[in-house]
N, C-alpha and C positions, 0 to 999 in steps of 0.2 A: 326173754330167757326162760328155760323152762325149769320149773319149781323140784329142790331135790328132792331126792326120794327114798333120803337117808340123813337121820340122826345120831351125832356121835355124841358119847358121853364126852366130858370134857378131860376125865382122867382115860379114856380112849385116847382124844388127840392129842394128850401128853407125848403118849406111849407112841402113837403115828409117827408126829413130827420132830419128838427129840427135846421136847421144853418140858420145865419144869410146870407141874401141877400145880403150886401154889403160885407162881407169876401168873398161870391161863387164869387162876380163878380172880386174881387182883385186876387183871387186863375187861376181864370179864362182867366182873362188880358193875364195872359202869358200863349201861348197856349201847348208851353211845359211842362207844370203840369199833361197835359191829355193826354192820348191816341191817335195817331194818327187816326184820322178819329171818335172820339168820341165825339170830342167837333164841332158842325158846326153851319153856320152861315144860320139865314133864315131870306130872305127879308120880309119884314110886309106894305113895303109901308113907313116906313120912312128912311130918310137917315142912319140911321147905321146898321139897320134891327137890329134884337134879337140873342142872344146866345141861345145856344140848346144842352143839351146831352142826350147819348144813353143811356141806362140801362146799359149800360161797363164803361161807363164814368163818371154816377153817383158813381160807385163802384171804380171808379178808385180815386175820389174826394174826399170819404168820405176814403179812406183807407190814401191818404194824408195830408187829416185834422186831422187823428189820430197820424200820426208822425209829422208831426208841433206840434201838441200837447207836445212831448218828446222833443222837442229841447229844448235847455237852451231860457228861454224865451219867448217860446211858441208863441203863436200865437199874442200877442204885438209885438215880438222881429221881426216874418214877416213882422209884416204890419210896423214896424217900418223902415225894410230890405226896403220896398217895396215903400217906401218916400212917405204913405201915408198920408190923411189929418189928424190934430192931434181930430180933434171932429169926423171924422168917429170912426178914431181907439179905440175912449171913448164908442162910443152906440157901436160897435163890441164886446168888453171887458166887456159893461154891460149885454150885453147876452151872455156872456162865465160864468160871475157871475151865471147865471139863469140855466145854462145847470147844473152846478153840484148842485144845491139845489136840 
């Protein structure tokens, strides 16, 4: 398969696909969710640099976010999993509200 030839910021593929910023970056934390070599890191000049994925790694994300979806408790019960903060996990879930209207 041939290597992409483009890098999206992560709050780019927010805005692409329709999800929430702060669930891509909790999905993302752990680099094991993606595709080796999909998910990379670009320095910007500040200390942690930015996340970045390919067009593989977008699709590898969003095909993710669709089985978290199926789990008993869906995408709360992750970020529940994932010991996040309990007001992220509020505005996350209010645009999970927003996805199926």
């Amino acid at each position: 398969m041939a290597r992409s030839k483009f890098i999206y910021t992560l709050k780019e593929v927010a805005g692409m696909i329709g999800e929430n910023l702060e669930l891509i970056e909790e999905v993302t934390a752990n680099s094991d969710n993606i595709a080796e070599g999909e998910l990379v890191y670009v320095r910007d000049g500040s200390e942690d640099g930015t996340k970045g994925l390919t067009e593989n790694g977008i699709d590898d994300l969003q095909n993710l976010l669709a089985d978290i979806r199926t789990w008993d408790g869906g995408i709360r019960q992750f970020l529940v999993d994932e010991q996040c903060d309990p007001e992220m996990i509020e505005r996350v879930m209010a645009d999970e509200v927003k996805r199926v209207l």
